[in-house]
C-alpha positions in Angstrom: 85.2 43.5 120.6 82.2 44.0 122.4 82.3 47.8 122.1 83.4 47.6 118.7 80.0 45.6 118.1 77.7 48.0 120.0 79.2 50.8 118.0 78.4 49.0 114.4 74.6 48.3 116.3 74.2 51.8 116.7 75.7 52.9 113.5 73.2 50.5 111.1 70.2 49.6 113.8 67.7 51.5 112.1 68.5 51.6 107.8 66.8 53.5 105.9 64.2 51.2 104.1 62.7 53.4 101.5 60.2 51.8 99.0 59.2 54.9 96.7 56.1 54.8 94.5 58.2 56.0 91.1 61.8 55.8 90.3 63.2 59.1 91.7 64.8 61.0 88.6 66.5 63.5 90.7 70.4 63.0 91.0 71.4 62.6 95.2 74.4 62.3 96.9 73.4 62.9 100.4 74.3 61.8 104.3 72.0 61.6 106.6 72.1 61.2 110.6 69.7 60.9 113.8 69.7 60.9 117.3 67.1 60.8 120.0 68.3 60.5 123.6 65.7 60.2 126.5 66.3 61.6 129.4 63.8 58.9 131.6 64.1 55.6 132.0 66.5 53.0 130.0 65.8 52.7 126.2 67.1 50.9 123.4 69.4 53.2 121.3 67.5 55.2 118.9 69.3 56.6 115.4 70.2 56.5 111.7 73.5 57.1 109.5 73.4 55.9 105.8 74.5 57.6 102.7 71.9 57.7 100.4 72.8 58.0 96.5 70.4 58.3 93.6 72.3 58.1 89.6 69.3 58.5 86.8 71.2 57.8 83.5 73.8 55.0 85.1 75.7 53.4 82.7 72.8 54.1 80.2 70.6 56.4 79.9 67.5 54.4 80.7 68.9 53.1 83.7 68.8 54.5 87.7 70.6 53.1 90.7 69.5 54.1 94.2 71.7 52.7 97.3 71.1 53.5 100.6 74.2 52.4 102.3 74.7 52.2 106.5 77.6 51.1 108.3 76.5 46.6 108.1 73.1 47.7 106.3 72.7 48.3 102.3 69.5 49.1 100.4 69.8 49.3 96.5 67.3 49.7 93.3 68.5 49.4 89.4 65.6 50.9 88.0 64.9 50.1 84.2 63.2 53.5 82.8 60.2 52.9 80.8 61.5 49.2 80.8 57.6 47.7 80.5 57.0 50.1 78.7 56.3 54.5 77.3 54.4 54.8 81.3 55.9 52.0 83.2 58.9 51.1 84.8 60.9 47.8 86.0 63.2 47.7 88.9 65.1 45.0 90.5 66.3 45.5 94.4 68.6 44.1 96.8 68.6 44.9 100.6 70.0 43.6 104.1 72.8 43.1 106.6 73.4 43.2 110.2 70.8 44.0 112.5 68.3 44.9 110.2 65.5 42.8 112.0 65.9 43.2 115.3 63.0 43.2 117.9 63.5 45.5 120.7 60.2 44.8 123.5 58.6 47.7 125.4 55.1 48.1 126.7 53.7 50.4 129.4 56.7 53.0 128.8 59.4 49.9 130.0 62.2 48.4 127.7 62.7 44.9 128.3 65.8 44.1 126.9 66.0 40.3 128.5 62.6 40.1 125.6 64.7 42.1 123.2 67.0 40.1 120.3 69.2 41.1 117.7 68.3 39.5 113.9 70.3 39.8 110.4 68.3 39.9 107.1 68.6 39.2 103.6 66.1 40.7 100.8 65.4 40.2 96.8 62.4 42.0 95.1 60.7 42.9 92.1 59.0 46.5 91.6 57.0 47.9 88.6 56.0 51.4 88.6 53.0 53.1 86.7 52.4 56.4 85.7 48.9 57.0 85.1 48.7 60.6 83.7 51.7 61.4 82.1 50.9 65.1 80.7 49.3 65.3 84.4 50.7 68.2 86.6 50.7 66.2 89.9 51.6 62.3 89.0 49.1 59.6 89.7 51.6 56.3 90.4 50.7 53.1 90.7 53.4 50.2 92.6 53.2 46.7 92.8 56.2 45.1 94.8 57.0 41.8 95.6 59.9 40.9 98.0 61.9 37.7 99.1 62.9 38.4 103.0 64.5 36.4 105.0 65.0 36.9 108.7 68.2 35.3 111.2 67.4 35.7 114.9 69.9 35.4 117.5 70.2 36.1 121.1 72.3 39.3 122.6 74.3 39.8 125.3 71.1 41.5 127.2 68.6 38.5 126.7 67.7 36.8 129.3 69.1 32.8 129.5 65.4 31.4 129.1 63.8 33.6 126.5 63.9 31.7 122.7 64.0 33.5 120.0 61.8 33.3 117.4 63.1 30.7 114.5 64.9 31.9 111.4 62.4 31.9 108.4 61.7 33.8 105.1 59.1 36.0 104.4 57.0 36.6 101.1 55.8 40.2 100.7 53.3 42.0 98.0 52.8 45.8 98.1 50.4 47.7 96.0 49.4 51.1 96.2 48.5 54.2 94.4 50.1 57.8 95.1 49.0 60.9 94.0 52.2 63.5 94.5 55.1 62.6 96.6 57.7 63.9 99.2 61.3 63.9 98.5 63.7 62.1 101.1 65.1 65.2 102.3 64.9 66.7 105.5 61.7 70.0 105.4 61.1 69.5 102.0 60.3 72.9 100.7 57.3 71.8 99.0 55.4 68.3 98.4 51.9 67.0 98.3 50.8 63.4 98.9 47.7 61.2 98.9 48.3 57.8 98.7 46.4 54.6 99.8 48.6 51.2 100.6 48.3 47.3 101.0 50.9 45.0 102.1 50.5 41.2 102.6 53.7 39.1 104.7 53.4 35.5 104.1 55.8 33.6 106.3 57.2 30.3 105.7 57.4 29.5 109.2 55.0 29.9 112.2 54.8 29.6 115.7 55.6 30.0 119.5 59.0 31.7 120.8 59.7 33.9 124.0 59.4 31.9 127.4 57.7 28.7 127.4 56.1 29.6 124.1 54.7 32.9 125.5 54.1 34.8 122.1 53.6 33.9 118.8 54.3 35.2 115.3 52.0 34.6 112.5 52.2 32.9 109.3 50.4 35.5 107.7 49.8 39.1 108.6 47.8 41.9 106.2 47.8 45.8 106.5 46.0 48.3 104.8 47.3 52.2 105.7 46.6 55.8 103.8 48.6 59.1 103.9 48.1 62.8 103.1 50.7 65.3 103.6 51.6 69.0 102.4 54.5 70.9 103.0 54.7 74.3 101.7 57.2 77.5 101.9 56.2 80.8 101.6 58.3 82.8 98.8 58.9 86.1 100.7 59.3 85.1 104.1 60.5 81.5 103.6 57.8 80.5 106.9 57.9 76.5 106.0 55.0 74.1 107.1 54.6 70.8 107.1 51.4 68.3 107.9 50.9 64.7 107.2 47.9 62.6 108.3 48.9 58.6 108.2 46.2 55.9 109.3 46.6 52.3 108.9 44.5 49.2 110.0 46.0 45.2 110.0 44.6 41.5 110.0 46.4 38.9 112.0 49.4 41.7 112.8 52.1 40.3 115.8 54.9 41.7 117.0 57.4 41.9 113.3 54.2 43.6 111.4 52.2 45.7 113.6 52.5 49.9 113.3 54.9 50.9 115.8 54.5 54.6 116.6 57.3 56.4 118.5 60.2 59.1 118.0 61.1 61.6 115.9 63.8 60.4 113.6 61.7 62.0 110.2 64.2 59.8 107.8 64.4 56.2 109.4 61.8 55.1 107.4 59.5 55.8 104.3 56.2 56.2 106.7 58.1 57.5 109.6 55.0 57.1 112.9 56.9 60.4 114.5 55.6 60.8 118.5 57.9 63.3 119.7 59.2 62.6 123.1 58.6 58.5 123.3 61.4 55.9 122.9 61.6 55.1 119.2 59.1 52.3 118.3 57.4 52.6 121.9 54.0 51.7 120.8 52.9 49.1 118.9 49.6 49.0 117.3 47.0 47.1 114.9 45.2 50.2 113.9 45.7 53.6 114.3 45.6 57.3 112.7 48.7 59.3 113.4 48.2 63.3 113.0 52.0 65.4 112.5 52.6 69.3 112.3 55.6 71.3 111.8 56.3 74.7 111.5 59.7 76.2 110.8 60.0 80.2 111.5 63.1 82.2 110.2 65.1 83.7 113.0 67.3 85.9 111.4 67.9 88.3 107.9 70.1 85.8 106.4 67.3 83.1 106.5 70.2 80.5 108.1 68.5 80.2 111.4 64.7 78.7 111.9 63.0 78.0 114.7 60.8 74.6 114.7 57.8 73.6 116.5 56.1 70.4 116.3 53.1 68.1 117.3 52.0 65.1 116.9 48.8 63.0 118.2 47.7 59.9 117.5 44.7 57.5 118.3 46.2 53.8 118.9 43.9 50.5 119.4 47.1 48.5 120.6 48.5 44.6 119.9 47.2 42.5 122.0 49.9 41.8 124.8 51.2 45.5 124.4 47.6 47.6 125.5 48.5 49.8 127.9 46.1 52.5 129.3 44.8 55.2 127.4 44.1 55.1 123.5 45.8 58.8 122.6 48.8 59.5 122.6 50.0 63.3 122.0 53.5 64.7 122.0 54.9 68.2 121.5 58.5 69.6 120.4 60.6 72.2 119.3 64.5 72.8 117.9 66.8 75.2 116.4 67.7 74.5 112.9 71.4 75.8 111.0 71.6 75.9 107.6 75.2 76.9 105.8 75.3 79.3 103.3 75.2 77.2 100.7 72.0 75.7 101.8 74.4 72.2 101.7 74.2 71.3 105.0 71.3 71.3 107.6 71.5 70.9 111.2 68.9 70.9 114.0 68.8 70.2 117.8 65.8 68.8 119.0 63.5 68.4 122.1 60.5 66.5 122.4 57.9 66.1 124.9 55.6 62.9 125.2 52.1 64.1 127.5 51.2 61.0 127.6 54.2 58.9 127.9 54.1 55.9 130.9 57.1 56.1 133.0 58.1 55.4 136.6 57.0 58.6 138.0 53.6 58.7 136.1 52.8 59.8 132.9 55.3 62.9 130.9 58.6 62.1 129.3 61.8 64.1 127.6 64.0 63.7 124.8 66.4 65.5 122.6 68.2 64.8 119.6 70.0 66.1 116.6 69.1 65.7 112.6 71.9 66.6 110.5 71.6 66.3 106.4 74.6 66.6 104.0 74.2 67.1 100.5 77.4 66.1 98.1 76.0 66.9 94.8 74.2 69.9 93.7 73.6 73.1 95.7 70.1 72.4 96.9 67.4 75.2 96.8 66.0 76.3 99.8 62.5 77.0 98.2 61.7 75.2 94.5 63.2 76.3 90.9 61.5 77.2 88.0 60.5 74.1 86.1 59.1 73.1 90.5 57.1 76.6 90.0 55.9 75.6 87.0 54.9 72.4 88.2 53.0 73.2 91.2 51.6 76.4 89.9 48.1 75.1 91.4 49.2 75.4 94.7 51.2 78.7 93.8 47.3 79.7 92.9 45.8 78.0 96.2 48.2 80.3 98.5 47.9 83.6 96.5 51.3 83.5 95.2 
């Protein structure tokens, strides 16, 4: 049984939370899995595996269901097209299961897991979702969210006999933000632009001391404020992809549940995935930072099925007080072999990862690898963008001298 119950851990720990700024009209049926492994120290177990479906015209035509659906974990959106209206849409969502909100504790490169506890959530919300330029080329969005969270802690086989855990409560939520573009959940989309600007308030119905003897607290209310740019762009002749995306993000009152935690390279865990290659997943948690990501995928071969990928990442971190460790950036570097089938269906990469900076027992420098696989079930993706995408993005076409 206990076996049984590590294996559905590791098969829902990390679902996918996905909270876009539009309802996605493109039809999905795709699995997606990910694996980091270290090679130093002793980490918490670090991957994804969900099935992630997306239905525009369900049931009726003004209707779309998204489901993102792991092992004990489900996240779902009935989307009501034009529902408050010609420019704005309604959604209702449902999320949670086992394991969802769990807290795994590590500071100065050290997983702790006798400070580390398992938690089970429940989630309601509300979305509506703007469209300010309809006849626009690149879609200006606007999102206002509000969520109904609520969070059951419990004690694991590794905590340690005198550590509390923190007390079950619910959490109130708002999100607002405005995004200009977007990036489709896929893995290397071929091309995507994104500026965006976010706010998220957590209002708890519940505060106070857990850990030993009251150690640590968690807040009744915690506010964070974070922006993103990205661009990812393929070249039409010889496919060459690249990918960058600038995140930075700055909190009030944040604790341990809402600060940034930076760490990994799992690209699909998360909506803002905090990517350092080479660290433990969620190693570093911060009130404020700015997170800087490249990648660059090179075709190997004439067939276009093999790419080589090379990454890095740096970030500047001002950490949460009780997890500062030495040293405010944080750099890591990486690489992999990616497979694509002939039918551009299925992706596959293996990945390594280097964190310079990493703390572990011998001093600063740590390893990973790890593997990404995406399966798509519906229709036969397109390794660089179709006609009506051309059309579309013809500004950037214009910007890169296509």
């Amino acid at each position: 049984m206990k076996r049984a119950g590590w294996l559905l851990l590791w098969g829902s720990l990390f679902g996918p939370r996905f909270v876009f700024a539009q309802i996605d009209p493109v039809r999905r049926d795709l699995i997606q899995l990910g694996y980091n492994q270290a090679f130093e120290g002793h980490a918490p177990f670090a991957g994804y595996a969900f099935y992630y479906h997306n239905q525009p015209d369900f049931l009726r035509t003004n209707l779309t269901l998204r489901l993102a659906l792991a092992p004990v974990y489900l996240d779902s959106e009935l989307g009501f097209v034009h529902g408050l209206g010609p420019n704005t849409d309604f959604a209702l969502g449902l999320a949670g299961g086992g394991f969802a909100d769990s807290y795994y504790e590590i500071r100065d490169g050290r997983y702790y897991p006798g400070e580390s506890f398992d938690g089970h959530s429940a989630e309601l919300s509300a979305s509506v979702y703007h469209l300010f330029n309809p006849a626009g080329e690149i879609p200006l969005n606007f999102i206002l969210r509000g969520t109904a969270h609520y969070s059951i802690y419990d004690a694991n086989d590794g905590t340690a006999p005198g550590f509390q855990t923190p007390d079950d409560h619910g959490t109130f939520s708002v999100r607002t933000g405005l995004r200009w573009g977007g990036v489709e959940p896929t893995l290397f989309p071929p091309l995507a632009m994104e500026l965006s600007v976010w706010y998220e308030g957590q209002y708890r119905t519940d505060s106070g001391a857990y850990g030993f003897n009251g150690d640590r607290v968690f807040n009744q209310q915690s506010h964070l404020f974070w922006a993103e740019g990205a661009l990812a762009y393929t070249l039409p002749k010889s496919q060459q992809n690249f990918y960058v995306r600038l995140t930075a993000g700055t909190s009030l009152d944040a604790d341990r549940f809402s600060a940034y935690r930076l760490g990994g390279l799992l690209p699909l865990v998360s909506e803002f995935p905090l990517s350092l290659p080479g660290y433990y997943f969620q190693e570093i948690s911060a009130r404020n930072f700015a997170l800087l990501n490249a990648n660059y995928l090179l075709p190997l071969d004439p067939g276009k099925r093999w790419d080589l990928d090379l990454n890095a990442s740096s970030a500047f971190v001002d950490y949460l007080p009780g997890e500062r460790q030495p040293g405010n950036w944080l750099s890591g570097v990486g690489g992999g072999i990616l497979y694509r089938s002939p039918s551009d269906r299925l992706k596959i990469m293996a990945t390594y990862g280097y964190g310079i900076n990493a703390i572990r027992t011998h001093g600063r420098g740590a390893n990973s690898v790890g593997i990404l696989i995406q399966l798509d079930l519906g229709r036969a993706p397109s390794r660089t963008f179709n006609a009506p995408q051309q059309q579309h993005w013809r500004g950037w076409q214009w910007f890169f001298g296509n």
